[in-house]
C-alpha positions as CSV (number, residue, x, y, z in Angstrom):
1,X,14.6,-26.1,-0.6
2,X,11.6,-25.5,-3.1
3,X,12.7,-21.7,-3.9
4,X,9.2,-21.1,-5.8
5,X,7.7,-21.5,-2.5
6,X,10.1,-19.3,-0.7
7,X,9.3,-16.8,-3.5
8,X,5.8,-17.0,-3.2
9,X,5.9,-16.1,0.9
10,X,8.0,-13.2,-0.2
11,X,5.5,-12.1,-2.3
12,X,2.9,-12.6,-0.3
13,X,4.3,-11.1,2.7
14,X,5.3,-7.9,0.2
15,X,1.9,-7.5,-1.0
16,X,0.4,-7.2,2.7
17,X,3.6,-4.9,3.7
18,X,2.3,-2.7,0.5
19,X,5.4,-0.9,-0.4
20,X,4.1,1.0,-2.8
21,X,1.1,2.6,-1.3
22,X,4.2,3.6,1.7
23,X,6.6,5.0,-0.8
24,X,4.6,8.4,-1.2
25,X,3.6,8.3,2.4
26,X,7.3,8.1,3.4
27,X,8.5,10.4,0.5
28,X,5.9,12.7,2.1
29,X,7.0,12.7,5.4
30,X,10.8,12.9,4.5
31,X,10.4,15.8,2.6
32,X,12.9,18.6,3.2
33,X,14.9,15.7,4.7
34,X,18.7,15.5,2.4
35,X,19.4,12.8,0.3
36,X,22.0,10.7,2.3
37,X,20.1,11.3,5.4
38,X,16.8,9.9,3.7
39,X,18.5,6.8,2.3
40,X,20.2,6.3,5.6
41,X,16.6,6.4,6.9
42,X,15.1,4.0,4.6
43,X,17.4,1.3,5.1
44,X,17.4,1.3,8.9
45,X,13.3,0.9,8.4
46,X,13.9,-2.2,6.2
47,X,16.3,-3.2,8.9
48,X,14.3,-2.6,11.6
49,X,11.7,-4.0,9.9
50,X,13.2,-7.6,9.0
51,X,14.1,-8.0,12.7
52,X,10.8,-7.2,14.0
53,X,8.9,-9.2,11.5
54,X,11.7,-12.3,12.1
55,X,12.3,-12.4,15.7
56,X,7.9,-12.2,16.0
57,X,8.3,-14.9,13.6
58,X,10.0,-16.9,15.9
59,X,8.6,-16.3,19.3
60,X,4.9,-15.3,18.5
61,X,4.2,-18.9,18.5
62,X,5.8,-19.6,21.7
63,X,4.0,-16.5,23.4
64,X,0.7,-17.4,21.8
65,X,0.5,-21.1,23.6
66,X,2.3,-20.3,26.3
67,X,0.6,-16.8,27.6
68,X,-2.2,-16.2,25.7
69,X,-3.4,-19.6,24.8
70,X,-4.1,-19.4,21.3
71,X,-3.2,-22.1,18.9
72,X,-2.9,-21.6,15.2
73,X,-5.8,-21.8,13.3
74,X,-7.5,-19.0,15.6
75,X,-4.3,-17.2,14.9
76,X,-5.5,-17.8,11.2
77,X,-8.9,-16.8,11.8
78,X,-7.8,-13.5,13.7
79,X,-5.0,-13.0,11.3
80,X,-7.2,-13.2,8.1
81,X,-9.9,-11.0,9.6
82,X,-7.0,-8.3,10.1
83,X,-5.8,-8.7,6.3
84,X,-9.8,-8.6,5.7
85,X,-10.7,-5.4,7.7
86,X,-7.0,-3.7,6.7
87,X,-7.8,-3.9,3.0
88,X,-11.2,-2.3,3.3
89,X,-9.6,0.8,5.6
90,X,-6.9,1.0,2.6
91,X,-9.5,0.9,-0.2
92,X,-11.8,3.3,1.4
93,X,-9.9,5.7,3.6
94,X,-6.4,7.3,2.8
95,X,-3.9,8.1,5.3
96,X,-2.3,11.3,5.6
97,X,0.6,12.6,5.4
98,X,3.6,13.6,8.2
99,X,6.1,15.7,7.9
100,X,9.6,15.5,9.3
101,X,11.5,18.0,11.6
102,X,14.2,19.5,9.4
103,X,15.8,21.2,13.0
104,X,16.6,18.1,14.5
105,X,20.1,16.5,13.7
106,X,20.3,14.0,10.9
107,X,20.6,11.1,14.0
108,X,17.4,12.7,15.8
109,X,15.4,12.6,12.5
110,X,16.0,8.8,12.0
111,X,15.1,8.2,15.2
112,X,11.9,10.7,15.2
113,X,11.0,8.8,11.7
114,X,12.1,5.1,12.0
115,X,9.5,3.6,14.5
116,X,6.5,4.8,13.1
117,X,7.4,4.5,9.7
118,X,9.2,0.7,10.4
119,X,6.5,0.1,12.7
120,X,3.2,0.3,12.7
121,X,3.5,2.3,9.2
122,X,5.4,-0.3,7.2
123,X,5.2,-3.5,9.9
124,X,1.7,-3.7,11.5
125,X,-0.8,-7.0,12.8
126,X,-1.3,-8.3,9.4
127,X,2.1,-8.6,8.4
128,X,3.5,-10.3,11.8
129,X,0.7,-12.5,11.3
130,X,1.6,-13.5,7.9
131,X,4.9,-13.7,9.1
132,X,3.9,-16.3,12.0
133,X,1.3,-18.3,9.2
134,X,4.4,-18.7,6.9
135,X,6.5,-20.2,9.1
136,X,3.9,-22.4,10.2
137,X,3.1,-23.6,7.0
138,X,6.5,-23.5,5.5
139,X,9.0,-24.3,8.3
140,X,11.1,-21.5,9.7
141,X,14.2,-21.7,7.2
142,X,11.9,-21.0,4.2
143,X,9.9,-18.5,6.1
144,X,13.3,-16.6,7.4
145,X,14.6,-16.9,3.4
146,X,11.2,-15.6,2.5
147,X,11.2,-12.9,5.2
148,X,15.0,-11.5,4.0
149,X,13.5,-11.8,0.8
150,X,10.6,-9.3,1.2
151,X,12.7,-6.8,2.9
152,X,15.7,-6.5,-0.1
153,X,12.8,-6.0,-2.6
154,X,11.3,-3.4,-0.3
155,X,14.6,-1.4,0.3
156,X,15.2,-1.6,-3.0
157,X,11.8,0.0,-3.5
158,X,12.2,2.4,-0.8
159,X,15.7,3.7,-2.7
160,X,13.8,4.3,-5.6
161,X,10.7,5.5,-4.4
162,X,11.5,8.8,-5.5
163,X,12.2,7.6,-9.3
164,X,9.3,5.4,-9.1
165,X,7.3,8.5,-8.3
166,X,8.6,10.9,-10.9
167,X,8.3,8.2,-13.5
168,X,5.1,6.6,-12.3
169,X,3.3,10.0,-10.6
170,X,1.7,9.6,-7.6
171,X,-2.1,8.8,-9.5
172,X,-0.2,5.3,-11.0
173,X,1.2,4.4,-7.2
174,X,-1.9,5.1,-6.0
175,X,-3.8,3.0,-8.2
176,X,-1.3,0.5,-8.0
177,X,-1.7,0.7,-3.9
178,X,-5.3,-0.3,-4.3
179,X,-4.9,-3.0,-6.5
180,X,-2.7,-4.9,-3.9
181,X,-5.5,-4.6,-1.5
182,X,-7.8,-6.5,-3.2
183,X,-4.9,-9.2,-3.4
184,X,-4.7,-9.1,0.7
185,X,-8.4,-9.1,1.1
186,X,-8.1,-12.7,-0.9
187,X,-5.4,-13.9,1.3
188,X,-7.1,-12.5,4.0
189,X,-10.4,-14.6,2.7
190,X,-7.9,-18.0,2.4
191,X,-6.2,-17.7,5.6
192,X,-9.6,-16.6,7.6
193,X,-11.5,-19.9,6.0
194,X,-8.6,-22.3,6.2
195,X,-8.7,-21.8,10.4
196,X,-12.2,-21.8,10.2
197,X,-12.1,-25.1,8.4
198,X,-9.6,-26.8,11.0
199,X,-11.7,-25.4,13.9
200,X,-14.8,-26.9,12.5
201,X,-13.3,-30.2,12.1
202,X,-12.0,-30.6,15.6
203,X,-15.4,-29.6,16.4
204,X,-17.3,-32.5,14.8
């Protein structure tokens, strides 16, 4: 197994996933919330997270031919106008903040916070479709290795979100949150053109 390529899908999948532009939003939102109950919180997101990003990794493709009749490289095309159009909103607009319900028991709070945080928040289009490209391109053990990959580094981030925050402040996370968005309008820009390319060709 060539792990530099695994790596690389894990990065590239991280960098559309954007863990640190969500690590204020979700320190935000969890504000109030205790220690051991937030932690608790952040690793059932990267749990939930990993499973909806994997098991979309191995059925999308399945459900694309067989109901919706899509084949890849549209899937490419669509996929890399999402990472496009995503990256512009994040540059441009900021989202705003939530804040939890600190009267809810710590069981209700996870459950209040964990899908919209896990999903759309932290999983959303352009990340399953990265998900489904990778495995097309790399075969599904890589893109599963790559996958796990992603989500240790970001519940490792999540842990220390609030370090990263008092040691960074918010302006450096913020900044740093942008930068990565240039780096998925790229990808965005290579996935978009490399479906456009194969669509083309079956044209002529």
């Amino acid at each position: 197994m060539n792990l530099s390529t695994v790596f690389i899908n894990a990065l590239t999948l991280i960098a559309v996933l954007n863990p640190f532009g969500n690590v204020p939003l979700f320190i935000g939102m969890t504000e109030g919330m205790e220690k051991e109950i937030r932690n608790k919180l952040f690793k059932t997101i990267a749990i939930t997270g990993f499973f909806i990003t994997w098991i979309f990794s191995l059925f999308g493709e399945f459900l694309m031919i067989n109901f919706y009749k899509i084949n890849m490289n549209e899937l490419k095309m669509a996929g890399g106008l999402i990472l496009v159009l995503m990256a512009i909103k994040n540059l441009i607009f900021s989202s705003k903040k939530r804040k939890s319900e600190n009267k809810l028991s710590p069981e209700e709070q996870i459950k209040q916070a964990v899908i919209p945080m896990a999903f759309p928040m932290m999983v959303g289009p352009g990340s399953l479709t990265t998900a489904l490209i990778g495995r097309s391109e790399h075969g599904l053990l890589k893109n599963s290795f790559s996958i796990f990959i992603a989500f240790i580094l970001i519940y490792l981030v999540l842990m220390i979100g609030n370090y990263l925050e008092r040691i960074f402040g918010k302006l450096v996370l913020y900044i740093l949150s942008k930068v990565m968005q240039i780096f998925i309008m790229s990808i965005g820009f290579r996935i978009f053109f490399d479906g456009l390319s194969h669509v083309l060709e079956k044209i002529q």
